[in-house]
N, C-alpha and C positions, 0 to 999 in steps of 0.2 A: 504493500500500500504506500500510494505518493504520502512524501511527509513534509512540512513546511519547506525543507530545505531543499525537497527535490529530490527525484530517484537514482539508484546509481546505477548508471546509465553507461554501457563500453559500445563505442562504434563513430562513424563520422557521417558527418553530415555535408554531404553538398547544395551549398546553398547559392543563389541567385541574386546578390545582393543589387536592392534596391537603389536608384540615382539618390541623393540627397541625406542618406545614412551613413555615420562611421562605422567601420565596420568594429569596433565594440556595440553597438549600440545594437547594430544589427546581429550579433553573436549573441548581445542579452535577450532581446525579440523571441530569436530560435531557443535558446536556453531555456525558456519559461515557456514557451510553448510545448516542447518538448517533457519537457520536466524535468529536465536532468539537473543536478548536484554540482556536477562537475564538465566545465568545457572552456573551451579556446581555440583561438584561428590562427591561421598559419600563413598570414603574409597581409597587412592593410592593403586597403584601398581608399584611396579618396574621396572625400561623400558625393563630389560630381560623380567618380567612378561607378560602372557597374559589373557587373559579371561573379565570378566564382568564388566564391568563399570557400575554404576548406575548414569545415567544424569539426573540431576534436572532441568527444565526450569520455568523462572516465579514461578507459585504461589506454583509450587512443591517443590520450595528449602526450605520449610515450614514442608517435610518429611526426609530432611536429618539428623537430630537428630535421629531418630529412624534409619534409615539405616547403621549409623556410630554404635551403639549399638547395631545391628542385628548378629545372628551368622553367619558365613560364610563358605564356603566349598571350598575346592581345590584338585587336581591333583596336588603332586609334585615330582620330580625325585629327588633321592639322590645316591651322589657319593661318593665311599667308598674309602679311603686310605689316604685320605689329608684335611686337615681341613683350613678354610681361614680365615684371620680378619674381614670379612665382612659377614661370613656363606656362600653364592654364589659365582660361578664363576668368579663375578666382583673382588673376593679380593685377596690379596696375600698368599699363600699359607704359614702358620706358624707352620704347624707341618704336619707330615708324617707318614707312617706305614713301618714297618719295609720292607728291599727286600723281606723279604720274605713272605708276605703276598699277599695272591694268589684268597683273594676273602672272600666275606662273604658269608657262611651258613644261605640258606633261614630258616633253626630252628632253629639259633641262631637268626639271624633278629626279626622272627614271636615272640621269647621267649621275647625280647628285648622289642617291644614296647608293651607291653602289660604293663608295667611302665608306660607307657606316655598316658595312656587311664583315662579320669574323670577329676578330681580335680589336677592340675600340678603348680609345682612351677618354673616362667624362669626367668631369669635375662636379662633383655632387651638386645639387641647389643649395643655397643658404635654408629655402624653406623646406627644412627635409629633419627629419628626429632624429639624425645623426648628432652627436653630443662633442662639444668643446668644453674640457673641464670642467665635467657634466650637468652641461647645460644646454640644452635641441637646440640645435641652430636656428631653426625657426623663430626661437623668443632672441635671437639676438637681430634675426632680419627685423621684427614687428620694431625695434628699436629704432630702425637705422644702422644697424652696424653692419658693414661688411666683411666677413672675414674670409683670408686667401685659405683655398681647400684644393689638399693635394689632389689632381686627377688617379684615377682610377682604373683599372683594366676592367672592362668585362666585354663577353661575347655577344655579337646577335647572331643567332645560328640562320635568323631568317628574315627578310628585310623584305616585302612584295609590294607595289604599287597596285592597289584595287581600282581607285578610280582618283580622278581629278579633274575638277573643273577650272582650274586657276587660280581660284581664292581660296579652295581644300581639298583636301586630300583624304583618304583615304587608307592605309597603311595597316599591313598585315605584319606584325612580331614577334618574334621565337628568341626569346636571353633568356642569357644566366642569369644569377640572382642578385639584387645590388644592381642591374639595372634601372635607371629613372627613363619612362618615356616620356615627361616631361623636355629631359635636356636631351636626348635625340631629337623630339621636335625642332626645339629652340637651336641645337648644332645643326639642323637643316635648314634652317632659315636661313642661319646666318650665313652656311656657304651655299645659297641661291644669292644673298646680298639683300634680302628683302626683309630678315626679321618673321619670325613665324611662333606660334605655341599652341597648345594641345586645348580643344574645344572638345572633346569627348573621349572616353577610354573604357574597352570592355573588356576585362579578362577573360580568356577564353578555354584556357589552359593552368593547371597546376599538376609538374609531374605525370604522373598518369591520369589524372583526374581531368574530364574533360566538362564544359558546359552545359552540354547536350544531357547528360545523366543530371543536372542539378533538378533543386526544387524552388519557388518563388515562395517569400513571407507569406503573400497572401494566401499561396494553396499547404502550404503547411499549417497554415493555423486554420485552415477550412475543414481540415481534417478530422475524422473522430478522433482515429487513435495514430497522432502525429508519431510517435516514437516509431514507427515500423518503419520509416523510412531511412534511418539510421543504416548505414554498411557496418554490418558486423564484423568484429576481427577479424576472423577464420575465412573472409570474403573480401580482403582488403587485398590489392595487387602484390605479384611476388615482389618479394624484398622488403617489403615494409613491417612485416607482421613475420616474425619468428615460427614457422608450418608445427602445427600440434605433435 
């Protein structure tokens, strides 16, 4: 029988996360829907962000190391002409392209990222919860403060142009972990010369976990009995779960 605190609950949960929720916010949502005692996700997203959550419940939060170091995949939309402090929509606009600038060249785009394919080097965003003398760097951008951060190695295993019309883009992503699609947008703009950042982003992928298997808030809590949709251990992909 559920008890105030919640049942205890082993398996994970693929979730759908909603535009406009942190993804704590949306772990708690499923958490008490669910009922479970015990849970945690295994990579933020941005509350413009949408797409895959990976929910750990119980004896699963034992796989979030490995999910946090999984590669991951996204759908992201990029807008061309203005570039922001924060790389997304969320930030203020800090530099511009000229009036006269009427759009990007799907050849010049396609020519472009073909730079940003394999072994890449980024420098974090200031608005990121990486810690200086621990402190997110975030509360020291909301300051004013800029501080220099060392660039970074990471991989994009997959870099595709879906569509463009000039002003956005369209972009298919496959990295490592520690990658920001934020500052790929932003490092594409900048070597088109136009200035560009990230107006949408879907997760699509985590590790083996794909989007297609998730479940949305709303039809989880529509549910009688929300818990059955949890993946049980003994059902989790190989390598993750130790074979009985």
């Amino acid at each position: 029988m559920a008890t105030r605190r919640g049942q205890l609950l082993d398996g994970v949960l693929l979730l759908d996360k909603p535009e406009g929720l942190s993804s704590n916010h949306a772990l708690q949502r499923a958490k008490r829907t669910v009922d479970a005692r015990k849970a945690g996700h295994t990579g933020t997203l941005d509350p413009f962000a949408t797409g895959l959550l990976v929910l750990c419940m119980g004896k699963a939060t034992k796989i979030s190391g490995k999910m946090l170091d999984a590669d991951k995949r996204y759908l992201a939309t990029v807008s061309f002409g203005a570039e922001t402090d924060s790389g997304d929509l969320t930030g203020t606009v800090v530099s511009q392209a000229g009036e006269d600038f009427t759009g990007v060249e799907r050849a010049a785009l396609e020519q472009a990222i073909v730079g940003f394919r394999g072994e890449i080097q980024q420098i974090p965003p200031m608005y990121s919860a990486l810690k200086r003398d621990g402190v997110p760097l975030y509360k020291y951008a909301r300051e004013g403060i800029e501080l220099e951060r060392p660039p970074r190695t990471v991989t994009i295993h997959r870099l595709d142009l879906l569509s463009c019309d000039g002003r956005q883009a369209v972009i298919d992503v496959e990295c490592s972990k520690g990658t920001y699609i934020r500052t790929l947008a932003q490092d594409i703009g900048r070597a088109l010369g136009c200035g560009a950042h990230l107006v949408a982003l879907r997760r699509t992928r985590i590790g083996p976990f794909s989007l297609d298997d998730a479940i949305t808030l709303e039809q989880l809590q529509a549910m009688p009995t929300p818990a059955q949709v949890l993946l049980p251990l003994d059902k989790l992909p190989a390598g993750l779960w130790p074979a009985a």
